[in-house]
N, CA and C of each residue as an Amber inpcrd file, in Angstrom:
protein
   309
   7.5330000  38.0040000  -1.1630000   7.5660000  36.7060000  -1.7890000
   6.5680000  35.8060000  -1.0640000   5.6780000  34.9410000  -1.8260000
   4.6980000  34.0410000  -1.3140000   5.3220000  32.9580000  -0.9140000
   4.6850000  32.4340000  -0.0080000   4.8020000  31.1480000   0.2430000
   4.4060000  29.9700000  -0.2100000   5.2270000  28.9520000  -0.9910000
   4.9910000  27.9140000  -2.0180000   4.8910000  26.5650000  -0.7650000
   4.0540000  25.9960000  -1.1460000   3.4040000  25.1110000  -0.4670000
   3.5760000  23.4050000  -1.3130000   4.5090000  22.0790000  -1.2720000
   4.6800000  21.7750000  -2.0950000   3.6170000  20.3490000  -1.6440000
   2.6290000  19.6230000  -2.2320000   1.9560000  18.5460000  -1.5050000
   2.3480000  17.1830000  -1.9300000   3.4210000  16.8310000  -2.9690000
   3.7650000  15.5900000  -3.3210000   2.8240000  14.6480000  -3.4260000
   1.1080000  15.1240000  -3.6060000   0.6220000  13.9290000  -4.1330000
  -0.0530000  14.5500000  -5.1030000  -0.5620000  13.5950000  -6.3170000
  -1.7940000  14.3600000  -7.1100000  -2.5050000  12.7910000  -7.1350000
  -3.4240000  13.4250000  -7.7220000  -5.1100000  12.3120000  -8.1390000
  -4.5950000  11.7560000 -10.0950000  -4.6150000  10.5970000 -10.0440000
  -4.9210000  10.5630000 -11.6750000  -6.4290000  10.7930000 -12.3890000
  -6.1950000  10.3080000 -13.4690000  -7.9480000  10.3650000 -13.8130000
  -8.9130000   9.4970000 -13.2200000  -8.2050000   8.5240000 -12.3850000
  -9.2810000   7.5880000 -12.0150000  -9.5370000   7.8620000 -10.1570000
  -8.6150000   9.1500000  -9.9880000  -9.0650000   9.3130000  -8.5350000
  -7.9320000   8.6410000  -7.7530000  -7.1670000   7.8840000  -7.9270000
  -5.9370000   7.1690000  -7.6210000  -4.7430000   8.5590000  -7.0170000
  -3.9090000   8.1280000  -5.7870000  -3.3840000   9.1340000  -5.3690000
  -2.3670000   8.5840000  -5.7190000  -1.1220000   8.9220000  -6.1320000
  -0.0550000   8.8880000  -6.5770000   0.9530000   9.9890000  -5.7610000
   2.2600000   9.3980000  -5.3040000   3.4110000  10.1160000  -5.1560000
   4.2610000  11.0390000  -6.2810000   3.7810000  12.4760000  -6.2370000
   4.7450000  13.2850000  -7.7820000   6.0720000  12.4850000  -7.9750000
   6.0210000  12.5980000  -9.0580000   7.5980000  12.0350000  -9.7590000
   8.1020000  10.7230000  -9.5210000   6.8930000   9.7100000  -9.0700000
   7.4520000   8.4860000  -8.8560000   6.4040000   7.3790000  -9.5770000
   6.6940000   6.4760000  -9.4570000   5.5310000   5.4070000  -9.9860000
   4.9650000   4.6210000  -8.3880000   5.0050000   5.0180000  -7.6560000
   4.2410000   4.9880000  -6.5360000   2.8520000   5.2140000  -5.9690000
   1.8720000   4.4110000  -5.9570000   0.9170000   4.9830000  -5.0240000
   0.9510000   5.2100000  -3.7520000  -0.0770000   6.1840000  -3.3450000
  -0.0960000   6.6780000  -1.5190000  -0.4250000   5.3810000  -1.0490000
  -1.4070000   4.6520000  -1.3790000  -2.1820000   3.3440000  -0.7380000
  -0.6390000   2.6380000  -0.3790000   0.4800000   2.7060000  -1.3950000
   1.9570000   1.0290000  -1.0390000   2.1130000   2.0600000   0.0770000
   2.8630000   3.3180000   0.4820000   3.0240000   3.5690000   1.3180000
   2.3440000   3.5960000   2.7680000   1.1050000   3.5010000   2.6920000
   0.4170000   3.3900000   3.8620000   0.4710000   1.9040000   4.1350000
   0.0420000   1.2200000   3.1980000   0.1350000  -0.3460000   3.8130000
   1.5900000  -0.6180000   4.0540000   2.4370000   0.0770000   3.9360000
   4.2370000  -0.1530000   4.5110000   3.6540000  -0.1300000   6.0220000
   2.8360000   1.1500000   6.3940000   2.8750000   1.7280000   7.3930000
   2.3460000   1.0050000   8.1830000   1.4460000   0.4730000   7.6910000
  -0.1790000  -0.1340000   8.8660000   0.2750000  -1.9500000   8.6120000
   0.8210000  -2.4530000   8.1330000   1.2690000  -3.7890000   7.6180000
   2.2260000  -4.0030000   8.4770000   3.7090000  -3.4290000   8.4940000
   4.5470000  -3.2870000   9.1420000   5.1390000  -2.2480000  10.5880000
   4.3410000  -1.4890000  10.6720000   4.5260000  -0.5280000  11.3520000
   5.4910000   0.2880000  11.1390000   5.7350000   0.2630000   9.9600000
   7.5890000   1.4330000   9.8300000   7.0340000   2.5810000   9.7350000
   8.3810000   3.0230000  10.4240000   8.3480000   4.7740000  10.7290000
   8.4250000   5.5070000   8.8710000   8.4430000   6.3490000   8.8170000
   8.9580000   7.4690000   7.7150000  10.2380000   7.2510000   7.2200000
  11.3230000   7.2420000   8.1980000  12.6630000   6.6710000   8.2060000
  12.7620000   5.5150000   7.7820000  11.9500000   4.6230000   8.3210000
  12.1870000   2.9060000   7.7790000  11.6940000   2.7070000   6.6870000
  10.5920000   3.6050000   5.7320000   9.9700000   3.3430000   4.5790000
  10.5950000   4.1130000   3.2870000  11.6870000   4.9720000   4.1550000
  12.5860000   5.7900000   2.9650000  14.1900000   4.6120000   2.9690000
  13.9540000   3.9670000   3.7300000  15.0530000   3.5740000   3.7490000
  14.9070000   1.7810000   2.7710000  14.1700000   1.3060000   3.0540000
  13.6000000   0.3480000   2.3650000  12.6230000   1.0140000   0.6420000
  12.4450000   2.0690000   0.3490000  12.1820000   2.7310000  -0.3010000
  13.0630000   3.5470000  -0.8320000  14.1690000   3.6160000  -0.9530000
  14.8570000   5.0590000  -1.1010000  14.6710000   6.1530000  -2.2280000
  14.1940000   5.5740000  -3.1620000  13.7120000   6.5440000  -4.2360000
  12.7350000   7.6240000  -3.7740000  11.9790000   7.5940000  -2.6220000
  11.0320000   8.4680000  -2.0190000  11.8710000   9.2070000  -1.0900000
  11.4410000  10.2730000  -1.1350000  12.0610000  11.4200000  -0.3040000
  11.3810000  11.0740000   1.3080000  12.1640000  11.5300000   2.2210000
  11.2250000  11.5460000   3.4070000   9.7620000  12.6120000   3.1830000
   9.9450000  13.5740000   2.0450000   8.9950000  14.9830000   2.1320000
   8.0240000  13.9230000   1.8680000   7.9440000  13.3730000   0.5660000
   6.8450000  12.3750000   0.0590000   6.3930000  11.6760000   0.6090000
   7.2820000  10.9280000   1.6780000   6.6750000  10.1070000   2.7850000
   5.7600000  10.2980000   3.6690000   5.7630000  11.4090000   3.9370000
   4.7380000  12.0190000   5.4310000   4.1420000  12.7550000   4.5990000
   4.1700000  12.8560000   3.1450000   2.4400000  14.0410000   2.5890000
   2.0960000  12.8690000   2.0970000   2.5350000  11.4010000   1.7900000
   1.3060000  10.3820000   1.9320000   0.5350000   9.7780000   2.9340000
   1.4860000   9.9220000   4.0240000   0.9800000   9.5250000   5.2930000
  -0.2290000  10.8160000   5.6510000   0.3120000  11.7260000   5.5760000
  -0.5370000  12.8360000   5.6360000  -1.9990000  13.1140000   4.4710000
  -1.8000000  12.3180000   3.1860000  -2.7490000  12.3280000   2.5810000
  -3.6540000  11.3550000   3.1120000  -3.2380000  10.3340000   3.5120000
  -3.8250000   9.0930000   4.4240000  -4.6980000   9.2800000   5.8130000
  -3.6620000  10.6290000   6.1690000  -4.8050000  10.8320000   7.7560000
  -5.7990000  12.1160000   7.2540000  -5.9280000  12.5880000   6.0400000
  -7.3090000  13.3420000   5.5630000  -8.1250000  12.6570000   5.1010000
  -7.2020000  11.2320000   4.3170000  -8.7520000  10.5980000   3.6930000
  -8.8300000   9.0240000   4.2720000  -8.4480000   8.8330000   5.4950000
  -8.7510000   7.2820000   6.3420000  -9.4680000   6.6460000   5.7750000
 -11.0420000   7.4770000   6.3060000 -11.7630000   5.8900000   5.7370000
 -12.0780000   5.7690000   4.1690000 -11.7540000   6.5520000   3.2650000
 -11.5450000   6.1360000   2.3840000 -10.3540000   5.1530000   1.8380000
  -9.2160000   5.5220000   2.3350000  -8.3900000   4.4810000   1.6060000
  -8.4530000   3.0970000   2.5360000  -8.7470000   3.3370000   3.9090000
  -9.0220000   1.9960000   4.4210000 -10.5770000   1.0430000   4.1310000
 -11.3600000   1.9540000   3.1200000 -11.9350000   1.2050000   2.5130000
 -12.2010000   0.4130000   1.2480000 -10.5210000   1.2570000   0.6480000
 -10.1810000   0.6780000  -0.7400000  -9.6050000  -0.4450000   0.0440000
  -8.4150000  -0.7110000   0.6750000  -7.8150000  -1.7390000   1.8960000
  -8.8640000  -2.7940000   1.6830000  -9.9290000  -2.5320000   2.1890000
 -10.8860000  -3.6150000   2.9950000 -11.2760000  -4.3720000   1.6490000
 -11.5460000  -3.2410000   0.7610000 -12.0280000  -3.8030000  -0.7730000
 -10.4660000  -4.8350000  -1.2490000  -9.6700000  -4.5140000  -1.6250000
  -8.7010000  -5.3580000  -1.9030000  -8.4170000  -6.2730000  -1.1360000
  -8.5690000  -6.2470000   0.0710000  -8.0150000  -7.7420000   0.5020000
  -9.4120000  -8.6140000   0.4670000 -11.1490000  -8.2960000   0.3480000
 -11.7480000  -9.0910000  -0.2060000 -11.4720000  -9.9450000  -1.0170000
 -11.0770000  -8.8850000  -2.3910000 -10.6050000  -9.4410000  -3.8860000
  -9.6260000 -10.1510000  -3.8410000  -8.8300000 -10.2820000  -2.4430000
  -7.9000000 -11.4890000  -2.5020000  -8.3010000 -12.5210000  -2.1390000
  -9.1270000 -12.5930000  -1.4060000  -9.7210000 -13.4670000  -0.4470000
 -10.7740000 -14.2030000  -1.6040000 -11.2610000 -13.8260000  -2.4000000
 -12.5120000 -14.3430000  -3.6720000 -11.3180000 -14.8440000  -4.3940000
 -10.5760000 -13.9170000  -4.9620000  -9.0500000 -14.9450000  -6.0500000
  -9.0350000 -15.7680000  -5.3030000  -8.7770000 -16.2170000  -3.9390000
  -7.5150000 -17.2120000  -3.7840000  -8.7630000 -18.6760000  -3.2390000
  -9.9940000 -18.1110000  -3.2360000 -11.1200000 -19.3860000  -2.4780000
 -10.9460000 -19.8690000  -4.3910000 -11.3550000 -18.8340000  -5.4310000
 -11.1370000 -19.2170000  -6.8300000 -10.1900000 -20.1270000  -7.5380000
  -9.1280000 -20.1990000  -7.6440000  -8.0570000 -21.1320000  -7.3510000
  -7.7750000 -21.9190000  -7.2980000  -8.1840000 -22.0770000  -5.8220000
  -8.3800000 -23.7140000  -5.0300000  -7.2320000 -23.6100000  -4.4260000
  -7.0970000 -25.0000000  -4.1990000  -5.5010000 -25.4210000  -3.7190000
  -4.5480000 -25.6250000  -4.7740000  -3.4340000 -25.0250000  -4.5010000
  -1.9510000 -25.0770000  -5.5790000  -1.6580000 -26.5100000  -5.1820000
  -1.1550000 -27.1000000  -6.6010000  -0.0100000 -28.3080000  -6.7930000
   0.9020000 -28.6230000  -5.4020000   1.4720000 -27.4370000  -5.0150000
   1.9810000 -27.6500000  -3.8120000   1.6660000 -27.8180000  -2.4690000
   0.7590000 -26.9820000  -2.4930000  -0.3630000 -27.0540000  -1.2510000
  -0.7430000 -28.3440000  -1.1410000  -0.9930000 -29.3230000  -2.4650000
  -1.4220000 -30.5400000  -2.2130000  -0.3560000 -31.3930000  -1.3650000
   0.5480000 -30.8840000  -2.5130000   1.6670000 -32.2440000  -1.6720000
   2.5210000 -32.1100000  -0.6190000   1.6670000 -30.9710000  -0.0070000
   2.5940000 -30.4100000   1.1940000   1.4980000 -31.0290000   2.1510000
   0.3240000 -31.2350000   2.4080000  -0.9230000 -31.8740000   2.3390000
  -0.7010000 -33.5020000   2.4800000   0.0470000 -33.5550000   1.0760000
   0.0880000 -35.1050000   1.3500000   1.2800000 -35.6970000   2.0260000
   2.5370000 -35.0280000   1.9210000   3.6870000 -35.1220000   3.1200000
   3.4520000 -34.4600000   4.7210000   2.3530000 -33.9670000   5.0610000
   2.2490000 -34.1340000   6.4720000   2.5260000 -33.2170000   6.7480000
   2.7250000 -32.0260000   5.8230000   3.7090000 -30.7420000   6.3680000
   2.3680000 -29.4620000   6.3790000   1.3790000 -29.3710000   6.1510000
   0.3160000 -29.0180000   6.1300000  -1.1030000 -29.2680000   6.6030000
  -1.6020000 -28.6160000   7.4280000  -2.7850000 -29.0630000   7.8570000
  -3.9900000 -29.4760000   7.1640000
């Protein structure tokens, strides 16, 4: 009998890594990881729909492809950083601004 090898992630069509059988990407789980520092344990547990197996073959998909997904990372928090200069200041921001409670 062979040995079945199971990897809990696949690629969609757009190259996107996804957790099998969940609506999860690898990228939420890694930024659990690198954001917060939680273990495997702390991200199944705040997660529970993910298996621990799924947990560490994203983490594990994460330490084959680093600088790629930490350069999707770098790309998205740009695109936050352009949204939120876009924007401006919120309604609240103002009047938090104008009560003294804001720098």
């Amino acid at each position: 009998m062979g040995i079945v090898i199971e990897s809990h992630v696949h690629l969609d069509d757009n190259s996107v890594a996804w957790i099998d059988d969940t609506n999860t990407k690898v990228i939420e789980v890694v930024l659990d990881h690198l954001a917060y520092g939680w273990s495997p344990e702390e991200i199944h547990f705040q997660h529970p729909h993910l298996f621990l197996a799924q947990i560490h073959a994203a983490l594990s998909y994460y330490h084959d492809h680093q600088a790629d997904l930490d350069a999707e990372i770098q790309c998205q928090l740009a695109e936050v950083e352009t949204l939120k200069t876009q924007a401006g200041e919120s309604p609240i921001q103002k009047r938090l601004k104008e009560l003294g409670k804001l720098p």
